[in-house]
C-alpha positions as CSV (number, residue, x, y, z in Angstrom):
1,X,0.0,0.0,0.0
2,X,2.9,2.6,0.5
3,X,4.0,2.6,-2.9
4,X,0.7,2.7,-4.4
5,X,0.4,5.8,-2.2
6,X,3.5,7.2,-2.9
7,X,3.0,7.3,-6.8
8,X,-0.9,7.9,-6.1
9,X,0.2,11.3,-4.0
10,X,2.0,13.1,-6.9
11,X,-0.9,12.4,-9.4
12,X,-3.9,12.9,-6.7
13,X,-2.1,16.7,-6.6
14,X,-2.0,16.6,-10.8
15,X,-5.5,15.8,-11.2
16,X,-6.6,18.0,-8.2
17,X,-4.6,20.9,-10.0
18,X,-6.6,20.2,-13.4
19,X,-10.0,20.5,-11.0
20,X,-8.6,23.8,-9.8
21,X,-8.2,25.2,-13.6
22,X,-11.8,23.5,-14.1
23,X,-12.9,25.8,-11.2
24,X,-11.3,28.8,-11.7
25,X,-12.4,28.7,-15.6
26,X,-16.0,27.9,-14.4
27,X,-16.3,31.0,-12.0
28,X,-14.4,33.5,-13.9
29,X,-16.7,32.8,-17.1
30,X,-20.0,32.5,-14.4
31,X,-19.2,35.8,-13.3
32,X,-20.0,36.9,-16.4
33,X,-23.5,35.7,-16.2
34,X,-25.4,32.4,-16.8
35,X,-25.1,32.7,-20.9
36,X,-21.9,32.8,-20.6
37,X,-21.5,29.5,-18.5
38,X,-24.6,28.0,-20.6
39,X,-22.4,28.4,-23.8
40,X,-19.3,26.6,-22.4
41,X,-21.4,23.9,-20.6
42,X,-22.9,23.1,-23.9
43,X,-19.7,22.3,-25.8
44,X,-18.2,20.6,-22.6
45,X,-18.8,17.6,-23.6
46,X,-17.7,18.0,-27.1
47,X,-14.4,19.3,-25.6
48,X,-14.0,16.0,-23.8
49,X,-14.8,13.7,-26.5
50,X,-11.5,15.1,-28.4
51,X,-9.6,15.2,-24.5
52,X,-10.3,11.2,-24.5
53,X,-9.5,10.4,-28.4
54,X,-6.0,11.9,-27.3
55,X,-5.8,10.1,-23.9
56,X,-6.5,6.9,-25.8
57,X,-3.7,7.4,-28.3
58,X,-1.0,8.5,-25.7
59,X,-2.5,5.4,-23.3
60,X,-1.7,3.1,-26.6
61,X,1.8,3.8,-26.5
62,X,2.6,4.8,-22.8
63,X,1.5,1.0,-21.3
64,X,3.7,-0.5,-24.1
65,X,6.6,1.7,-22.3
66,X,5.7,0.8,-18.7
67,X,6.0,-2.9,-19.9
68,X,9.3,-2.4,-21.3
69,X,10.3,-0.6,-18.5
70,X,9.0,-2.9,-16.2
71,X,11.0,-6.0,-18.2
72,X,14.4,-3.9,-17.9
73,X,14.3,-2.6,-22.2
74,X,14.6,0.7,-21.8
75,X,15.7,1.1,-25.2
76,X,13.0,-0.9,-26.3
77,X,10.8,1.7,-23.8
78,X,12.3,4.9,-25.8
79,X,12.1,2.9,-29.3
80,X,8.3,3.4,-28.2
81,X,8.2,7.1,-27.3
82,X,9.5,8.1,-30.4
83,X,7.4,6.5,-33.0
84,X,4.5,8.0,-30.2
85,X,5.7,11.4,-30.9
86,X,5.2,10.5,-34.9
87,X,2.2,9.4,-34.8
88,X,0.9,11.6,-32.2
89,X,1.5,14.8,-34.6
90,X,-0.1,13.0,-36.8
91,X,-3.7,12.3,-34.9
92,X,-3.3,15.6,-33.1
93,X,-3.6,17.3,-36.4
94,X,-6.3,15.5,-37.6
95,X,-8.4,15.5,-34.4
96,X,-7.7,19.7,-34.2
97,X,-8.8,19.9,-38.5
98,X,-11.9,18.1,-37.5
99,X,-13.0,19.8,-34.7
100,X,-12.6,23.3,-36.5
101,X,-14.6,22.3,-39.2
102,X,-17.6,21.0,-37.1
103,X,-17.1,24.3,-35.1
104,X,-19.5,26.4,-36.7
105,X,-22.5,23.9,-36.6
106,X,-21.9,22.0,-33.3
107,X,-23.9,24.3,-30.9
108,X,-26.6,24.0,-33.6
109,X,-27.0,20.0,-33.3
110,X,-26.5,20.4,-29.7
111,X,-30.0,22.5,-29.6
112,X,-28.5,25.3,-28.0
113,X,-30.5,28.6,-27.8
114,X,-29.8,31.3,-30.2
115,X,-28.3,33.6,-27.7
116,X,-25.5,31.3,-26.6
117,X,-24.6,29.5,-29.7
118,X,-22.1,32.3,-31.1
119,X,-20.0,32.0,-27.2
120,X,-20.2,28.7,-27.7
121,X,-18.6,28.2,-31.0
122,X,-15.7,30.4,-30.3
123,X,-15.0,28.4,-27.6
124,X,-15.3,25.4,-29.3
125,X,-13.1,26.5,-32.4
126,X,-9.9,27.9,-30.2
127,X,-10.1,24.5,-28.0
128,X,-9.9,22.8,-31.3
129,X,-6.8,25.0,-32.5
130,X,-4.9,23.8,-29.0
131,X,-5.9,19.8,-29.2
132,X,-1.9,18.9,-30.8
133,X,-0.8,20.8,-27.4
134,X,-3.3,18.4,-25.6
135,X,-1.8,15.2,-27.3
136,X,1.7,15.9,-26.7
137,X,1.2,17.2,-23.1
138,X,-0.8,14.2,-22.3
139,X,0.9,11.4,-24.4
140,X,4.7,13.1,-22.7
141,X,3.2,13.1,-19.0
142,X,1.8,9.4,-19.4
143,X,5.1,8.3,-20.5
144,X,6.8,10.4,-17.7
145,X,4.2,8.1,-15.3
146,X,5.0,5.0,-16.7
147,X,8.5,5.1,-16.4
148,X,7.7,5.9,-12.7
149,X,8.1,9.6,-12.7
150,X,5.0,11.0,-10.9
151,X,6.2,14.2,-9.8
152,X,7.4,16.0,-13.0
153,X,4.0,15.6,-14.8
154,X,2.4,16.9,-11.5
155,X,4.4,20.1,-11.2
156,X,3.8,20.7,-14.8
157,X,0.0,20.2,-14.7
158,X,0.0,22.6,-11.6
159,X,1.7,25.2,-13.2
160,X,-0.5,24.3,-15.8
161,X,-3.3,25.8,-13.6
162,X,-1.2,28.5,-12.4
163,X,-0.2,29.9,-16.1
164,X,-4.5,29.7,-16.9
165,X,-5.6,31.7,-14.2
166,X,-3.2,34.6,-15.2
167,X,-3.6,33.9,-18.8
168,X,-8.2,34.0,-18.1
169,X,-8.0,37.1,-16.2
170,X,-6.1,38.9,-18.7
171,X,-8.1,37.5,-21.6
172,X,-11.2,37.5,-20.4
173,X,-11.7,41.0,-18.5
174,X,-11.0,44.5,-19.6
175,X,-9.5,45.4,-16.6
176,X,-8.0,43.6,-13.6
177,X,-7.8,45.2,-10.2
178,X,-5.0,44.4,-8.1
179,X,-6.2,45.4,-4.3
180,X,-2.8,44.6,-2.4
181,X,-0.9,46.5,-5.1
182,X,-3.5,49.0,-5.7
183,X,-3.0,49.0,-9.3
184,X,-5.5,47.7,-11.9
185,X,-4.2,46.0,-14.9
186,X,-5.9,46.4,-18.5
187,X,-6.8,43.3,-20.0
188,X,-8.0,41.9,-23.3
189,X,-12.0,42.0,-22.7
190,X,-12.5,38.8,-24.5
191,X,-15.1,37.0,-22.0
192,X,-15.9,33.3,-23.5
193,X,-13.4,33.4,-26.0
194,X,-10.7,34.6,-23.3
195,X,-11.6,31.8,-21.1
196,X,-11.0,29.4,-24.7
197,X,-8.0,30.8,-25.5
198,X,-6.5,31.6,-21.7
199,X,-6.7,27.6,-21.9
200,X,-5.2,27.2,-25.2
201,X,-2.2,29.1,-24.2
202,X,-1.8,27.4,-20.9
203,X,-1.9,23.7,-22.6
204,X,0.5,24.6,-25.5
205,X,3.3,25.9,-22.7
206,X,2.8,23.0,-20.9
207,X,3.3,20.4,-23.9
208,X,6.0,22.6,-24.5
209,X,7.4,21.8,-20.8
210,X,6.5,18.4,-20.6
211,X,7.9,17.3,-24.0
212,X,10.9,18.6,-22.9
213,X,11.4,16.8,-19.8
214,X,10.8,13.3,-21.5
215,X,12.5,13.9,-24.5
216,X,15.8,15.6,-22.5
217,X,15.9,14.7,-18.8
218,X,14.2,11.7,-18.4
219,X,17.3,9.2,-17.6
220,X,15.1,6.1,-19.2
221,X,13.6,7.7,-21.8
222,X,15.3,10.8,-23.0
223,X,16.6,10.6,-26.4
224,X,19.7,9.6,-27.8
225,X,21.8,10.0,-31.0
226,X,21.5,7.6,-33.8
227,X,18.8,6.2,-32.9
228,X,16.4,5.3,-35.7
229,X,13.0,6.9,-36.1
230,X,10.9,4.6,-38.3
231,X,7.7,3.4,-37.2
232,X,7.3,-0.3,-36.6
233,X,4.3,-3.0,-37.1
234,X,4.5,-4.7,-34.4
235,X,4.5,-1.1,-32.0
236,X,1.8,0.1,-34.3
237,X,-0.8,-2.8,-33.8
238,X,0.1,-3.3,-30.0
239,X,-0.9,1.0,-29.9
240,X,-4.1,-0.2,-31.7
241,X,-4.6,-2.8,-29.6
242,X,-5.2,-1.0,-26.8
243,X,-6.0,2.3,-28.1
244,X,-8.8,1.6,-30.6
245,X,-11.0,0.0,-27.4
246,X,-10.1,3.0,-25.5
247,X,-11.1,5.5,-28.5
248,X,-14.4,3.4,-28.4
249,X,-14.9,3.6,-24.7
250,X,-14.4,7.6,-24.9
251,X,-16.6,7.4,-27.6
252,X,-19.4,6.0,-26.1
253,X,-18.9,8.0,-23.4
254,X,-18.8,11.7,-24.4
255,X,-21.2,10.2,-26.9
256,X,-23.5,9.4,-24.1
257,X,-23.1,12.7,-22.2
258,X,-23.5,15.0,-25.8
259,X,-26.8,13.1,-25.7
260,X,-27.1,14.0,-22.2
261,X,-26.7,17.8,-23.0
262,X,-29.3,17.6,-25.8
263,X,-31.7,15.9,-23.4
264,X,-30.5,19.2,-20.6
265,X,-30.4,22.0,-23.0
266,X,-34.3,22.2,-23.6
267,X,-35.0,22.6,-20.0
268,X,-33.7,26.2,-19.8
269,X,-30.7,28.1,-19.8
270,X,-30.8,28.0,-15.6
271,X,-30.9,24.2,-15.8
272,X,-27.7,24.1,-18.7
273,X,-25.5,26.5,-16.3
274,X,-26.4,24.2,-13.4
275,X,-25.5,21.5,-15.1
276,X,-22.3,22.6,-16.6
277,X,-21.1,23.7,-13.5
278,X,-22.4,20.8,-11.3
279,X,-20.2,18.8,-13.1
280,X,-16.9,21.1,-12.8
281,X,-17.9,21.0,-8.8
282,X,-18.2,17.1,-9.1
283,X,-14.7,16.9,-10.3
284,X,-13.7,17.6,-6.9
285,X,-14.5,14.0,-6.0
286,X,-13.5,11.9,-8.9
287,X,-10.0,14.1,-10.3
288,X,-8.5,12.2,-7.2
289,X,-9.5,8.9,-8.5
290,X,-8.3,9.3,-11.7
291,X,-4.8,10.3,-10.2
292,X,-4.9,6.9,-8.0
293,X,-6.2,5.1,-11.3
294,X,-2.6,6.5,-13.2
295,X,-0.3,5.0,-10.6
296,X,-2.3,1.7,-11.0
297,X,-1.4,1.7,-14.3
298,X,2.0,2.5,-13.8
299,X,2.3,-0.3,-11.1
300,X,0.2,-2.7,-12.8
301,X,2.0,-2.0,-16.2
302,X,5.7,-2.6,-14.9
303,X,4.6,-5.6,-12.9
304,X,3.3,-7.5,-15.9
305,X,6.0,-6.0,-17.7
306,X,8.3,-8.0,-15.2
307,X,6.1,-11.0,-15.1
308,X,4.8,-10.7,-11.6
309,X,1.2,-11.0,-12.5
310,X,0.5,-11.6,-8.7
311,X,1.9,-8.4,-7.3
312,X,0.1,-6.9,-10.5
313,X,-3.2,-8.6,-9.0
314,X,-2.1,-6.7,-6.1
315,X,-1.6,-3.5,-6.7
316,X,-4.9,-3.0,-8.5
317,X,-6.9,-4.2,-5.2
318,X,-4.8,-1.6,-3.4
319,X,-5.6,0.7,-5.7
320,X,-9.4,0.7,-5.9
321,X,-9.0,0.4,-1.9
322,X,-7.6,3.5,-1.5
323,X,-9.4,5.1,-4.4
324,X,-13.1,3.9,-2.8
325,X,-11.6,5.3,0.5
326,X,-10.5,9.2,-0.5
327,X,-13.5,9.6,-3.1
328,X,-16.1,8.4,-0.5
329,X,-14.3,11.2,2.2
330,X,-14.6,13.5,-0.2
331,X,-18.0,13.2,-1.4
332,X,-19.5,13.6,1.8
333,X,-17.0,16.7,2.2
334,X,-19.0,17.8,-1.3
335,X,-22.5,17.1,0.0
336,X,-22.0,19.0,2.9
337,X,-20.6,22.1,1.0
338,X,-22.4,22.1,-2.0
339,X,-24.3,25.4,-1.4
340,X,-21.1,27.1,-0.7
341,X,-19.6,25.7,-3.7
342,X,-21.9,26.5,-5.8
343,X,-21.6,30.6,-4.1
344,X,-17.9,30.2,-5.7
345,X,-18.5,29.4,-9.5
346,X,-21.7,31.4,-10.4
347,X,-23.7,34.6,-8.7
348,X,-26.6,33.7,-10.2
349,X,-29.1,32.2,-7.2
350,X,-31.3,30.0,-9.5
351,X,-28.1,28.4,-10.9
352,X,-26.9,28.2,-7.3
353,X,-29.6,26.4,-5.6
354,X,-30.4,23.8,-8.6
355,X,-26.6,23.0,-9.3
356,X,-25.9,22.6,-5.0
357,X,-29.3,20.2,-5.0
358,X,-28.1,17.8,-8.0
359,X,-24.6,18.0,-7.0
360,X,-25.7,16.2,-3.5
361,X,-27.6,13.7,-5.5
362,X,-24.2,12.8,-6.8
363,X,-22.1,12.3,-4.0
364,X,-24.4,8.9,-3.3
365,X,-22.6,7.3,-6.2
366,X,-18.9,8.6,-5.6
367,X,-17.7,5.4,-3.5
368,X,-18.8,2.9,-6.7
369,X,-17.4,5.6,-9.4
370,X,-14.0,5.0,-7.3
371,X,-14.4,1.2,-8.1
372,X,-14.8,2.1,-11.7
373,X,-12.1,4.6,-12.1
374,X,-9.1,2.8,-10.3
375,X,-10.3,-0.5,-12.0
376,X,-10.1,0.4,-15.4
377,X,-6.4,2.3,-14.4
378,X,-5.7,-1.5,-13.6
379,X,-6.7,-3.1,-16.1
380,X,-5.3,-0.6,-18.2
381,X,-1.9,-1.5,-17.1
382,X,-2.5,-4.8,-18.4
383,X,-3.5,-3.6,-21.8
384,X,-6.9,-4.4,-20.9
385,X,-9.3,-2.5,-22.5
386,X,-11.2,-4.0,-24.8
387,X,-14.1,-5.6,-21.7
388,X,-13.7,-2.0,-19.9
389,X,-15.2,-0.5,-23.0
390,X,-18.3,-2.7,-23.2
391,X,-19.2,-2.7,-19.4
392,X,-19.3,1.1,-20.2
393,X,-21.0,0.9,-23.3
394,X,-23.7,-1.2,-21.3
395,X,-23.7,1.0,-18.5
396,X,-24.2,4.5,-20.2
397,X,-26.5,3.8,-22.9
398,X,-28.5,0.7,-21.1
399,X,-28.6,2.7,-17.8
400,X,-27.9,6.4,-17.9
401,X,-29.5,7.8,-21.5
402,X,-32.4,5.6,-21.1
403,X,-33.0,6.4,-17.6
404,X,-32.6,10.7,-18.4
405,X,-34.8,10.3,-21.5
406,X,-37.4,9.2,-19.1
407,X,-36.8,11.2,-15.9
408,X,-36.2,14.5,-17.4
409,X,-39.3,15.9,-18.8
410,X,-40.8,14.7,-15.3
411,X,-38.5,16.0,-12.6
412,X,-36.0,18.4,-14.9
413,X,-32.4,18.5,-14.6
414,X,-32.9,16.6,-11.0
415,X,-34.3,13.6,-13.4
416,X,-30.8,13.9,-14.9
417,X,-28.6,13.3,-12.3
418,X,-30.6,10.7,-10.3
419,X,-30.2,8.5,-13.8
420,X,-26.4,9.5,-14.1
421,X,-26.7,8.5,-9.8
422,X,-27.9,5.7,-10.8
423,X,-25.5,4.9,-13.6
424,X,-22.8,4.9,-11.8
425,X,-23.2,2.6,-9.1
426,X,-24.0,0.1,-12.0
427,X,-20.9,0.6,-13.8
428,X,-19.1,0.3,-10.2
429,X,-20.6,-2.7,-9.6
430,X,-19.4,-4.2,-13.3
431,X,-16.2,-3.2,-12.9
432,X,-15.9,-4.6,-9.2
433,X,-16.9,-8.0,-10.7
434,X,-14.5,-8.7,-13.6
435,X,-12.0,-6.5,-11.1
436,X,-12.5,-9.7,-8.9
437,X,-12.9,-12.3,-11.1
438,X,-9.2,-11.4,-12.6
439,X,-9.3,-12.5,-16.0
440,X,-7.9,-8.8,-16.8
441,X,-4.6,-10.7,-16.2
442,X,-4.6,-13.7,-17.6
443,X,-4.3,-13.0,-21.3
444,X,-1.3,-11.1,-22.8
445,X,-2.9,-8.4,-24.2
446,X,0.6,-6.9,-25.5
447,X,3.7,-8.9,-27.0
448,X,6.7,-7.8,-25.3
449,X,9.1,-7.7,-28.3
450,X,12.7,-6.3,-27.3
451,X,14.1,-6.8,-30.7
């Protein structure tokens, strides 16, 4: 258990750090009024669908590394990273081209009212421009993880959050007031499209960073002379292998909560602020678990990678452990302090009491999303992901969508989130079974090929 705290620690503080930038972007755009968090709220989940497809490709190539690593090739490991970097040019352009070109429309087929839809396409279009700044930060910091170093991805993504504050406010406003210094600041005046590209600016500094540290300073994986660059089959189709399940799962996901928004947005602009910002405030319980979930992988990966499938076994019990244990303190932390939460990100008292009231329907179902998140961390060590992505396939579209579809021309956005409640402790429940059962480990879901 003290190692998987140890390497849970640095990216608990990581993911808490991204939840911080969540929070500081979500009240600095609510202070400009409920349109203004409406139009961000109804692209969120857009935004997150691309966020996954580039977790998915990084994740195809990082838990080849943590195997290698794990088995003692480190040149085998940084053979990996750089036909990663390749490829993941490659998708991050084509992900970023695609999401420009559906900009214009997307608010549109998310049935978005008029008044929003402008905001919300700006923001959607300079996310878009950043996403090959996404793939390389997050393909560099999950091989940073794998290879065991936690805390240089968690400084980075903390700065990360540091560099968007100051880049929002000076976007976003057209003036900022310094009371200690007495001195107010001019600033760009931007309002939705500031928060975008305050964002934008902050991720592409960050790749920036974090590419750097891999590709220079990392003493397993930092690059050397003469070695070749060509991309290789077998790395290629072990990627794919666990990548394209992955890509599915996010997929199905987003998929599942864009749905989700369209069945939100008709219920009022009051109800699609709420909502947005519900889940921003939510992220306070499950960023932690998601931290705990990428040292599972890490320890999961390199023990397979070593061929102790035992300790492997392990580790992932420890993990969902602790995960189940600081996401259940948490939520009631959450359900306690919703009201005052909700005081923070918007000043807008309808969007206040309906976002605090769903938000406590939510923190019933935090100890099973633990289970959920730290499993699939697990099993993603093991290059399992194919079974993940069905038990969430099931889970969202079987149990969520159907469930809101039903609930939410009766009881409104509350209708919503007891269906997503209700989700979740479903998909816990799934994942604690095959978590159990352990046939996660006893395939070999990647070929270890040193050659």
């Amino acid at each position: 258990m003290a190692r998987v705290i140890a390497l849970s620690i640095p990216a608990i503080l990581a993911e808490l750090s991204s939840m911080a930038m969540q929070y500081i972007d979500a009240a600095m755009a609510g202070s400009l009024g409920a349109n203004a968090s409406a139009s961000i709220g109804l692209v969120s989940t857009s935004t997150w669908l691309l966020s996954g497809l580039c977790i998915s490709a990084a994740n195809g190539f990082s838990v080849q590394t943590a195997h290698f690593i794990g088995a003692g090739e480190e040149a085998a490991a940084r053979r990996v990273l750089r036909q990663s970097l390749l490829a993941a040019l490659l998708f991050g352009a084509s992900l970023s081209a695609l999401g420009i070109s559906v900009s214009s429309s997307l608010p549109v087929w998310l049935g978005g009212d008029p008044e929003i839809r402008a905001d919300a396409s700006r923001y959607f279009f300079i996310y878009a421009c950043a996403i090959p700044a996404v793939q390389i930060r997050q393909l560099t910091g999950s091989m940073l993880q794998c290879s065991g170093n936690m805390r240089t991805p968690s400084l980075l993504n903390a700065a990360m959050c540091g560099l968007d504050v100051i880049f929002n406010a000076l976007l976003i406003f057209p003036r900022i007031s310094i009371p200690l210094l007495r001195i107010a600041i001019p600033g760009a005046g931007l309002g939705v499209a500031g928060a975008a590209l305050g964002t934008a600016l902050a991720e592409w500094v960050t790749a920036f960073l974090m590419a750097a540290a891999v590709c220079f300073r990392s003493p397993a994986l930092r690059l050397r002379r003469g070695e070749p660059w060509r991309l290789e089959r077998s790395c290629m189709r072990n990627a794919a292998r666990i990548a394209v399940p992955m890509a599915f799962e996010h997929m199905v996901m987003c998929g599942a909560q864009i749905v989700s928004t369209r069945i939100v947005a008709p219920l009022g602009t009051v109800s699609v602020a709420a909502n947005s910002l519900a889940v921003t405030a939510e992220s306070l319980c499950y960023m932690p678990g998601y931290g705990i979930a990428a040292a599972a992988t890490t320890l999961v990966g390199q023990s397979v990678g070593a061929g102790r499938r035992p300790l492997a076994r392990r580790y992932a019990r420890l993990s969902v452990l602790l995960a189940v244990l600081v996401m259940s303190g948490l939520a009631f932390l959450m359900f306690l302090l919703a009201p005052a939460v909700f005081s923070l990100l918007t000043p807008d008292p309808a969007v206040q009491s309906l976002g605090a009231f769903v938000l406590r329907i939510e923190a019933f179902a935090e100890p099973l999303y633990a289970v959920s998140i730290s499993a699939s961390g697990a099993m993603r060590g093991a290059g399992d992901t194919r079974i993940p992505s069905v038990l969430n396939l099931v889970s969202m579209w079987g149990v969520r969508i159907t469930a809101a579809a039903l609930l939410a021309p009766r009881l409104g956005l509350a209708g919503v989130w007891l269906a997503m409640c209700a989700e979740l402790c479903v998909r816990g429940i799934l994942f604690l079974v095959r978590l159990l059962r352990g046939r996660w480990l006893e395939n070999d879901f990647i070929k270890v090929e040193a050659a």
